[in-house]
C-alpha positions as CSV (number, residue, x, y, z in Angstrom):
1,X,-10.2,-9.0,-5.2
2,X,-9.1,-5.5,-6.8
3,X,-8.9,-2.3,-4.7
4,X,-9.8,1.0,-6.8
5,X,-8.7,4.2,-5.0
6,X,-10.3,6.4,-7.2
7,X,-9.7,10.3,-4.9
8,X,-9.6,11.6,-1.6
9,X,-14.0,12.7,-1.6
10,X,-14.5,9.3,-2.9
11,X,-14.0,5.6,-0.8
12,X,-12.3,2.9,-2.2
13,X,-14.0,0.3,-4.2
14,X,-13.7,-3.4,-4.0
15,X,-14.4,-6.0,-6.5
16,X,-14.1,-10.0,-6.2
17,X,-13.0,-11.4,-9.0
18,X,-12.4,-15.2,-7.7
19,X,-14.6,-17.5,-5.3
20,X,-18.3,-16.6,-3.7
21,X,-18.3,-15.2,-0.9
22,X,-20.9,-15.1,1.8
23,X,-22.1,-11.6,3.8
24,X,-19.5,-12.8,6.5
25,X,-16.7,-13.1,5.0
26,X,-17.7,-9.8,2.3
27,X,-18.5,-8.2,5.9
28,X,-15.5,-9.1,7.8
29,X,-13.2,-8.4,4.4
30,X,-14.8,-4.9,4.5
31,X,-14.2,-4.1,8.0
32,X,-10.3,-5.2,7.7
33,X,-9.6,-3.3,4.5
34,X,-11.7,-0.1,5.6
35,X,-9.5,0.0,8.8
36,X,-6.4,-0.5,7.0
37,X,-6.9,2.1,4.5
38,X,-7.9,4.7,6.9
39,X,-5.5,4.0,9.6
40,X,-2.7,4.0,6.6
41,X,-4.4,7.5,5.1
42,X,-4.3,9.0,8.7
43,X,-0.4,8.3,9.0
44,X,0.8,9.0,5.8
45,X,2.7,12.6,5.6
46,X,5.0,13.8,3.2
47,X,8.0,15.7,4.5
48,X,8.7,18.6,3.2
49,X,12.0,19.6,2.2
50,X,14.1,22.0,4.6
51,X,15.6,25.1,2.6
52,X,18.0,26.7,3.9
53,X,18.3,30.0,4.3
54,X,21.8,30.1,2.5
55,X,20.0,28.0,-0.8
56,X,17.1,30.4,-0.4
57,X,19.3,33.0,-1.2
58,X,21.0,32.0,-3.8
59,X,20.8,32.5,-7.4
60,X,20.3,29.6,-9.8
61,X,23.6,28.8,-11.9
62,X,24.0,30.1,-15.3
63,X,23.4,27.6,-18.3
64,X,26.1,27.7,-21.1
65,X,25.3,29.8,-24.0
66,X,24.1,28.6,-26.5
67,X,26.1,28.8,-30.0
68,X,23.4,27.5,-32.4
69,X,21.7,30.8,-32.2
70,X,23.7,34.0,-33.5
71,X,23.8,37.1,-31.5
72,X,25.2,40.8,-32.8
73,X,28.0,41.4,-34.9
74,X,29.5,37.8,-34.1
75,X,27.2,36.2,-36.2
76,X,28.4,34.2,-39.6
């Protein structure tokens, strides 16, 4: 069996690749994955990242210049 999540407006997908089954077993396989994925989709969060005020405030650092490109009267 392969599971295919394809996006969030469309269900998974299953496919058996090995064995027959009957409508049992395809029922009660169903029932257990369907469960499983929604119960897992309804507590997954991501945590988002605390800033803090201090790194809100402050300016990125400065990159090194760079000496492969000439500037004014410096240049060779």
């Amino acid at each position: 069996m392969t599971e295919h999540a394809t996006s969030d407006e469309h269900p998974p997908t299953m496919e058996i690749t090995r064995g027959v089954a009957n409508e049992e077993e395809l029922a009660a396989l169903i029932a257990v994955v369907s469960d499983a994925y929604a119960q897992e989709s309804a507590e997954a969060v991501a945590e988002e990242p605390r800033v803090s005020a201090w790194e809100r405030t402050q300016r990125p650092l400065r990159r090194g210049l760079r000496r492969d490109i000439p500037w004014g009267r410096f240049a060779r």
